[in-house]
C-alpha positions in Angstrom: 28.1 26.9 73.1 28.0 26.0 76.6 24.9 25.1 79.2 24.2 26.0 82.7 21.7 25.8 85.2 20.8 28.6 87.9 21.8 27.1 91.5 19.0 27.5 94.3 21.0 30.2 96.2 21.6 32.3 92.7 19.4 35.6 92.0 18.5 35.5 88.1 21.5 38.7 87.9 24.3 36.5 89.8 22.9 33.7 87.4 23.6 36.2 84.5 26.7 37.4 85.9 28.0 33.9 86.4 27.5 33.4 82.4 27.8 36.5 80.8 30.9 38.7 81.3 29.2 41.2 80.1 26.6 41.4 83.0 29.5 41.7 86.3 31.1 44.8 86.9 34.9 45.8 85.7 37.3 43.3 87.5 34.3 41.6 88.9 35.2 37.8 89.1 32.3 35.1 88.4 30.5 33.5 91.8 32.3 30.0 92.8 31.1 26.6 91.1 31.7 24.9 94.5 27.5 24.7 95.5 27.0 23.0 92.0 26.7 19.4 92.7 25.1 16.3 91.0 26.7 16.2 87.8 28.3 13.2 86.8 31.0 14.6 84.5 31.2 17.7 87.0 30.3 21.6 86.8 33.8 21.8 85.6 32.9 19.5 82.4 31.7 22.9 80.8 35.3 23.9 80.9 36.2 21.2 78.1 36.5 22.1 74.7 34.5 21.3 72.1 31.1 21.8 70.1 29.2 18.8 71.8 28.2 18.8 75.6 26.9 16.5 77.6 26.1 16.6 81.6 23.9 13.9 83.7 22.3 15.7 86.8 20.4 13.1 89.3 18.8 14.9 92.0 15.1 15.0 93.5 12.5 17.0 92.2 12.4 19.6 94.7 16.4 20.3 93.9 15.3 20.3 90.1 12.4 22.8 90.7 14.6 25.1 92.8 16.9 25.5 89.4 14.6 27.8 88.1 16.4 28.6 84.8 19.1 27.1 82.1 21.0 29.2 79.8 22.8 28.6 76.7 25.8 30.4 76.2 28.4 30.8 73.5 31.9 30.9 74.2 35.1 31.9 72.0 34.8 29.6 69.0 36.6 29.2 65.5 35.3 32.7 64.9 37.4 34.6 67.4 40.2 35.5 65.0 38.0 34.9 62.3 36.0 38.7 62.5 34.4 38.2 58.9 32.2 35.3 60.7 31.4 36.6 63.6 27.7 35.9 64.5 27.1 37.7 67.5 24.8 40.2 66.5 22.9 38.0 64.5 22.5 34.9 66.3 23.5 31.2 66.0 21.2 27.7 65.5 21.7 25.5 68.3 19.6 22.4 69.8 19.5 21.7 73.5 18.1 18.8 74.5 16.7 18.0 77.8 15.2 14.6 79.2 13.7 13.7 82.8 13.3 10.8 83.5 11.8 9.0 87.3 11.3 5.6 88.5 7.8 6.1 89.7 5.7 8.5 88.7 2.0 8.9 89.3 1.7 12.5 88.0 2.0 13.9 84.5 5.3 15.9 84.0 5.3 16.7 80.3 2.3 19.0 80.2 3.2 21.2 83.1 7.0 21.4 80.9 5.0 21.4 77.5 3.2 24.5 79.1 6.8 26.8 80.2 8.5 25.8 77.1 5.9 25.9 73.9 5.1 29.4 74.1 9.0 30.2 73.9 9.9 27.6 71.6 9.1 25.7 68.8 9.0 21.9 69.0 9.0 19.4 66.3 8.3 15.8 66.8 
């Protein structure tokens, strides 16, 4: 599985099209990386192999609210030769975590997120 975020200049279909092959025309070629800035490891850390992935994004608020929209994506795993598990018509388990964090704040952030994300998904704590 892989993350991204939707850039500011991105529609929510070149956002789709950027992630999902599926969504861009025949020979269509995904939009460039070369907007996405602020990640520590870098936009191409979602390249890397692996199950685990980890990004740091530091940016103002206004540059965070402009995102709009993350998406979690799978890629070819251990399944790809392996037909007999393939899950993609049924669906996979997977956790994404996200934290914000700021120096000084003097305004409640988690209820305005509580409010977007708890009727979509189920939070234990």
């Amino acid at each position: 599985m892989r993350f991204a975020t939707r850039r500011p200049e991105d529609s929510i279909e070149t956002f789709r099209q950027r992630i999902n092959t599926r969504a861009r025309a025949e020979g269509q070629t995904p939009p460039s990386l070369e907007t996405e800035t602020g990640w520590l490891f870098g936009a191409n850390q979602q390249q890397s192999p692996g199950s685990i992935h980890t990004d740091i994004w530091s940016g103002s608020a206004i540059d965070l609210a402009s995102k709009g929209a993350i998406a979690v994506y799978p890629v070819a795993g251990w399944w790809k030769n392996r037909r007999s598990y393939d899950q993609s018509n049924e669906g996979v388990d997977y956790s994404l975590i996200v934290s914000i964090e700021s120096r000084e704040v003097e305004i409640d952030l988690w209820t305005p997120v509580m409010q977007q994300i708890a009727a979509e998904v189920q939070i234990e704590t």
